[in-house]
C-alpha positions in Angstrom: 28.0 246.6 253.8 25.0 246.0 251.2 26.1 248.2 248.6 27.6 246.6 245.3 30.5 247.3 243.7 32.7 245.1 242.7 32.1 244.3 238.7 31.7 241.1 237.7 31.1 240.2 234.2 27.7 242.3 233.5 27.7 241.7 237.2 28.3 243.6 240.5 28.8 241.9 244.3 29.5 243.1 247.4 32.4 244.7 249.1 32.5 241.6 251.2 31.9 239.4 248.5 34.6 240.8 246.5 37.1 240.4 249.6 36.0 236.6 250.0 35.7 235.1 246.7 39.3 237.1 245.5 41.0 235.4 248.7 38.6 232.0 248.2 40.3 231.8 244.4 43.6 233.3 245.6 43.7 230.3 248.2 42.8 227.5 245.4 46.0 228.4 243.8 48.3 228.5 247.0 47.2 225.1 247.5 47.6 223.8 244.1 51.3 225.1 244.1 51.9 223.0 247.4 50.2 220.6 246.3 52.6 220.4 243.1 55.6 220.3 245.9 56.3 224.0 245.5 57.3 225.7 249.3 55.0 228.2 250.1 57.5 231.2 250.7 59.2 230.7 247.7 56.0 232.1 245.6 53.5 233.8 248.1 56.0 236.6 247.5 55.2 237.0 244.1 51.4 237.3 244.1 49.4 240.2 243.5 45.8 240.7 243.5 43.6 242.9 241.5 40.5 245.3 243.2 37.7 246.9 242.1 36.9 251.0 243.7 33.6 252.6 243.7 32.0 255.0 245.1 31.2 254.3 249.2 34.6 255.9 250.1 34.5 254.4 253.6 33.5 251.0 252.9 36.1 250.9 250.1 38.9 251.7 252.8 38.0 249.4 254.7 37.4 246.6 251.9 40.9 246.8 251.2 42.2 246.9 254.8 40.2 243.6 255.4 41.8 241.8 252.7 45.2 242.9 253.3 44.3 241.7 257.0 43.0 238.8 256.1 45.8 237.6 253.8 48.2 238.1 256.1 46.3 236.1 258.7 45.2 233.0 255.8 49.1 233.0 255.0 50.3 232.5 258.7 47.9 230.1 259.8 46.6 228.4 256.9 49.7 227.6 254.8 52.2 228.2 257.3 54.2 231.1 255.7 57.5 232.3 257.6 58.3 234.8 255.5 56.9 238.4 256.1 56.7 238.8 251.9 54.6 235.9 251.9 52.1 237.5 254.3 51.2 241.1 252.4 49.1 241.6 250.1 50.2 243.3 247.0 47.2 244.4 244.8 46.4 246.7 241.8 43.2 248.8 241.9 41.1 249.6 238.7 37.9 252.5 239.6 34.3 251.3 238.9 33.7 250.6 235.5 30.5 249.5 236.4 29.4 252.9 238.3 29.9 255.1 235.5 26.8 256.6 233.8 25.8 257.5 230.2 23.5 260.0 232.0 25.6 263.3 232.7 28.8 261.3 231.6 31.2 264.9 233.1 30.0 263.5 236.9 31.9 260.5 236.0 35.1 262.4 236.3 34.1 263.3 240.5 33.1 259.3 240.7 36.8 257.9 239.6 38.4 260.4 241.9 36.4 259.6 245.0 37.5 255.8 243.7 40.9 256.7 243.5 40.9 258.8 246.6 39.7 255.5 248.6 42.5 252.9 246.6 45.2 255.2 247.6 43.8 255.6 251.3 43.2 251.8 251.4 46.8 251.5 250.8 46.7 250.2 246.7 50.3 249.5 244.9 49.1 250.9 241.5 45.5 252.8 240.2 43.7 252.8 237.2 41.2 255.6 236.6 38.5 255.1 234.2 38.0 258.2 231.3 34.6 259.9 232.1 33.2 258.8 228.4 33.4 255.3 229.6 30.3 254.5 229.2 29.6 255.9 225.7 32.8 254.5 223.5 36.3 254.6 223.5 37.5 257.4 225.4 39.4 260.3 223.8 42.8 261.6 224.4 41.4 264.8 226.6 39.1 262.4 228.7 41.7 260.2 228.9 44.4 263.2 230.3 41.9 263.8 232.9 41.7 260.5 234.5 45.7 260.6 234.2 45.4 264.1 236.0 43.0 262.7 238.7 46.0 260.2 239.7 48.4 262.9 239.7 46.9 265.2 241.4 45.7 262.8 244.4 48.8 261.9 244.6 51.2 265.2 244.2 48.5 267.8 245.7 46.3 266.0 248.5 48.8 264.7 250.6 47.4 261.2 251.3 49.7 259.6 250.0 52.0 261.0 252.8 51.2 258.7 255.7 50.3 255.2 255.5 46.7 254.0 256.4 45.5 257.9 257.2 42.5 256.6 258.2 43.6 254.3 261.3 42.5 254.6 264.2 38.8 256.3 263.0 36.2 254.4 265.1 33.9 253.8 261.9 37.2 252.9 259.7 38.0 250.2 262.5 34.4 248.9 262.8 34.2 248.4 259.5 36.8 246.9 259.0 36.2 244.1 261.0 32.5 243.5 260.0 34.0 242.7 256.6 36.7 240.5 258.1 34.0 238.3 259.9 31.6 238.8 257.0 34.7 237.7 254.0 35.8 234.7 256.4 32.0 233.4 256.7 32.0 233.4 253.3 35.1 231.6 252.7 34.3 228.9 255.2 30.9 228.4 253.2 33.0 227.6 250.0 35.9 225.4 252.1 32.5 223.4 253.1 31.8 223.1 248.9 35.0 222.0 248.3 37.1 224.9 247.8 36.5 227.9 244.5 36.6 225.4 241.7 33.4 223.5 243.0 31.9 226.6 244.3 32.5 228.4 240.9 31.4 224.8 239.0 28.1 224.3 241.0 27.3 228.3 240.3 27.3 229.3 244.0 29.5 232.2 243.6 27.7 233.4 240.4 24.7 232.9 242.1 25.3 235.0 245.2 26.8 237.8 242.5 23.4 237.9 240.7 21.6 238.2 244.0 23.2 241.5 245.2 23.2 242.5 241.7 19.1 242.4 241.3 19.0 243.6 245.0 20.9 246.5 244.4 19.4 247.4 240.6 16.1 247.0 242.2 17.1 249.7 244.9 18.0 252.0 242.3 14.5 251.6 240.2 12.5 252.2 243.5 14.9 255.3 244.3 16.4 254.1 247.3 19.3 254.0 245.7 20.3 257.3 244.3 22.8 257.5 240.7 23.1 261.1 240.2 21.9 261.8 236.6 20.1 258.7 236.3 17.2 258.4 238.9 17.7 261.6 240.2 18.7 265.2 239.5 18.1 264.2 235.8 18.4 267.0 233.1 17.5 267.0 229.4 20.9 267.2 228.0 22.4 267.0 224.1 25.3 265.3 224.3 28.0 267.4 222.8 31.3 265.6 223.9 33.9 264.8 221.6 33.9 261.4 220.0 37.1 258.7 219.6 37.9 259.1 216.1 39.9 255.6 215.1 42.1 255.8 211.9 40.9 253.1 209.6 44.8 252.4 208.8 45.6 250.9 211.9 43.7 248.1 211.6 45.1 247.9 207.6 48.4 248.0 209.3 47.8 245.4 211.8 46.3 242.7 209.8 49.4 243.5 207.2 51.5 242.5 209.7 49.9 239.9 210.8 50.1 238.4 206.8 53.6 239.1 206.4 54.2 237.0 209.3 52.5 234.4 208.7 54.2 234.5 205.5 58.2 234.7 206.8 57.6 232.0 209.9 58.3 228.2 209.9 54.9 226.6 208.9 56.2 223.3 209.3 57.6 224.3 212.8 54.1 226.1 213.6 52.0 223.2 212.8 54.1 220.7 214.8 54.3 223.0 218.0 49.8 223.4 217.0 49.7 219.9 216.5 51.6 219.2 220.2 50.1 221.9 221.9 46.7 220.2 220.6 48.0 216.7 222.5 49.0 218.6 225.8 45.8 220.1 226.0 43.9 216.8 226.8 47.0 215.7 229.1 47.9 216.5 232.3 51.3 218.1 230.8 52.0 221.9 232.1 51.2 223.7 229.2 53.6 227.0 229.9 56.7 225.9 228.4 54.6 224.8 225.0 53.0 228.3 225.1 56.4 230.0 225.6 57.4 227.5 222.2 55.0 228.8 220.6 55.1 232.4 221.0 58.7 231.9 220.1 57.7 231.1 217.2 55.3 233.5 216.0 52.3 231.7 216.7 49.7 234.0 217.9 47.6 234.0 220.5 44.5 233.5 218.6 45.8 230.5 217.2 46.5 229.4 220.5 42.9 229.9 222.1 41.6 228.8 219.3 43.5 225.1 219.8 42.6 225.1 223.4 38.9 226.3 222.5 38.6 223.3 220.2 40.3 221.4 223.3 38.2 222.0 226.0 35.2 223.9 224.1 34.3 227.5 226.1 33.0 228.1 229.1 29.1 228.8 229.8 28.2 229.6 232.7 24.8 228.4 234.4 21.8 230.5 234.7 19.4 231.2 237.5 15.4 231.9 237.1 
């Protein structure tokens, strides 16, 4: 349970770390919704959750089965959920962005489908499958087919997708399993102690424990205990002769066009007064989605938007470690 995986920023954590700080953050907001008088099975229901898959096939099972577990267990006896909906945990999978290699980029194709192979075993609700050129620019249209086609045919030719959880029951599946379990929950107990995820992500203890794994793990690979086929191992001189993204200068012509000709049609007066109010919420304790919802309404964008809440509350930076 030392590899890492899950991709954080220029980052990558743990398997266990990425169950426990997800569920750690996921639990700030179910509080903050009770705490603003909501009831806890009227919105559980409607909460999804977002994964990371790389390449330990096994250990990404199992990450998902823990947190699936876990949730359910966090629901019942944390919050106090009654309803079954409230208990499940709903969650998208995107493959390893942070796995695939410049090196040999074609080998990134048989990495996403072992990632995609483990989110549909660990039971996902929907997959994204990175393009194998990743790692070199915008993927193409071919590279992009065969990610598509690594979807399709996991799920139309392999027949996993057949039977729920087909690994149950497997003594290494179920072991593992509950070592992340007990790991996750020792983790999340460490941040309850700090205060919950805001003051654990404030005071730069999750970052912190992100950065670890992520120098334990590249330090791994430069020693060669670690192997990344193409990259410190099994390397070949290669000329790179894949295809590259071609983007049409007119679409961004076209786009910034748009853009001019509706700033030029809207209500000005009506955008700066909704600018000018969404400017005063910002440094209230007003809930700002019904102003964003004005606002959209009325073709203000989103950049103008960030940009009144960047001038708000500044940006965020986070802290650095020696």
């Amino acid at each position: 349970l030392s590899r890492c995986g899950y991709h954080v920023g220029e980052e990558v954590c743990t398997a266990v770390q990425e169950v426990a700080f997800t569920l750690a953050v996921a639990i700030a907001y179910v509080q903050a919704a009770i705490q603003a008088g909501m009831d806890v099975d009227r919105f559980a229901c409607q909460r999804s959750f977002c994964f990371e898959a790389h390449n330990s096939v096994l250990e990404e099972v199992t990450k998902f089965r823990a947190a699936r577990r876990l949730w359910a267990q966090i629901m019942r006896n944390r919050f106090g959920a009654k309803d079954p909906r409230s208990w499940m945990l709903r969650f998208h999978t995107q493959a390893g962005g942070s796995t695939l290699t410049a090196q040999q980029p074609e080998n990134n194709s048989v990495r996403v489908a072992i990632q995609a192979l483990a989110a549909v075993m660990g039971g996902t609700q929907s997959l994204n499958t990175n393009s194998m050129d990743e790692a070199l620019w915008l993927p193409t249209e071919k590279s992009v087919r065969v990610a598509l086609r690594t979807q399709q045919i996991i799920g139309h030719e392999s027949g996993v997708a057949d039977t729920i959880d087909p690994l149950a029951g497997s003594y290494v599946i179920e072991y593992l399993t509950d070592e992340i379990c007990r790991q996750a929950m020792e983790y999340i107990q460490k941040i309850d102690d700090l205060g919950g995820a805001l003051p654990a992500i404030e005071n730069g203890y999750m970052q912190g424990e992100i950065q670890d794994s992520a120098y334990r793990f590249q330090k791994q690979v430069e020693s060669g205990e670690q192997i990344v086929v193409g990259v410190n191992a099994f390397q070949v001189h290669e000329e790179l002769e894949l295809e590259r993204l071609s983007v049409d200068p007119s679409i961004e012509q076209n786009a910034r066009a748009r853009l001019a000709e509706l700033r030029a049609h809207r209500d000005a007066a009506r955008v700066s007064e909704l600018l000018t109010r969404l400017e005063a919420a910002a440094s209230s304790e007003e809930n700002l989605m019904p102003l964003f919802v004005e606002c959209v309404e009325n073709d203000i964008t989103l950049g103008e938007i960030c940009g009144v809440l960047r001038q708000a509350w500044g940006e965020y930076i986070p802290p650095s470690w020696a």
